[in-house]
C-alpha positions in Angstrom: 25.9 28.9 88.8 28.2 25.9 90.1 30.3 28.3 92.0 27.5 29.4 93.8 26.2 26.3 95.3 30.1 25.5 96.0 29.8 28.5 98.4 26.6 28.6 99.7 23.4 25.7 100.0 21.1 27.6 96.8 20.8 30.7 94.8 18.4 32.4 97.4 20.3 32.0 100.1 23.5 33.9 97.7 21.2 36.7 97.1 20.4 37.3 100.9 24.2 36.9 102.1 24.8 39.6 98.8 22.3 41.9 100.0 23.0 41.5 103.7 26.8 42.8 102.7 25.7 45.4 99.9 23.8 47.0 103.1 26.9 46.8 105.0 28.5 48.5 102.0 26.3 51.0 101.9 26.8 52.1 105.6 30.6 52.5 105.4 32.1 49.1 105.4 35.3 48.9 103.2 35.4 46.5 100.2 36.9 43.0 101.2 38.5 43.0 97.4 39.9 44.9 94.4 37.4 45.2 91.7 36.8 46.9 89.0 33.0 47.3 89.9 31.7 50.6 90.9 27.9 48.9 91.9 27.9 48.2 95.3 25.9 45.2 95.2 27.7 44.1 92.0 30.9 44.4 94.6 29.3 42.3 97.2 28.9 39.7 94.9 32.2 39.2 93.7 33.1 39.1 97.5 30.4 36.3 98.4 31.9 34.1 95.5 35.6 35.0 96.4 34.5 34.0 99.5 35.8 37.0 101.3 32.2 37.1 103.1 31.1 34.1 105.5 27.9 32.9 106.7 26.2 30.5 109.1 22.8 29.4 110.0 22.8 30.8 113.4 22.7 28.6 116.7 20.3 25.5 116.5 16.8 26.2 118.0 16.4 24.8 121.2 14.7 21.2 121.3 12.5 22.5 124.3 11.3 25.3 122.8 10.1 23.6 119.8 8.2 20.9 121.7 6.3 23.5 123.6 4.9 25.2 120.7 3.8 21.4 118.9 2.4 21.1 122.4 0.3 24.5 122.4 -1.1 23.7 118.9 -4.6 22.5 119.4 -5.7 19.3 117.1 -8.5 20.1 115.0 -11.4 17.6 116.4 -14.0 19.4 114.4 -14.6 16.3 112.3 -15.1 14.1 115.3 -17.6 16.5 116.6 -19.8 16.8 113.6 -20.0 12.8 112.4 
């Protein structure tokens, strides 16, 4: 379990880089390693913790785009209203 979280930030996010490459797998992509393993997902583990596969977060959201949506969330004055 140390190795994992040398590779990526937590367990979950192992699994969905795994199954994100077991589906590329599965459409014809070529294994990045030798292995013994037949399982295709068992093969796209062994190439998430050789490191063969790499991942990112994706670009950062954009700063305006997140102050428009705190913007278009109404604050709840019901509490006001009723007292």
């Amino acid at each position: 379990m140390d190795k994992i979280e040398k590779i990526v930030d937590s367990k979950f996010r192992f699994v969905l880089v795994a199954a994100k490459r077991a589906e590329q797998l599965m459409q014809g992509a070529r294994p990045r390693i030798d292995t013994e393993a037949t399982k295709i997902a068992r093969i796209a583990m062994d190439e998430v913790l050789d490191s063969e596969v790499t991942w990112d977060y994706g670009p950062a959201p954009e700063e305006e785009a997140s102050q428009e949506t705190a913007e278009a969330i109404p604050a709840d004055d019901s509490d006001d209203e009723a007292n």
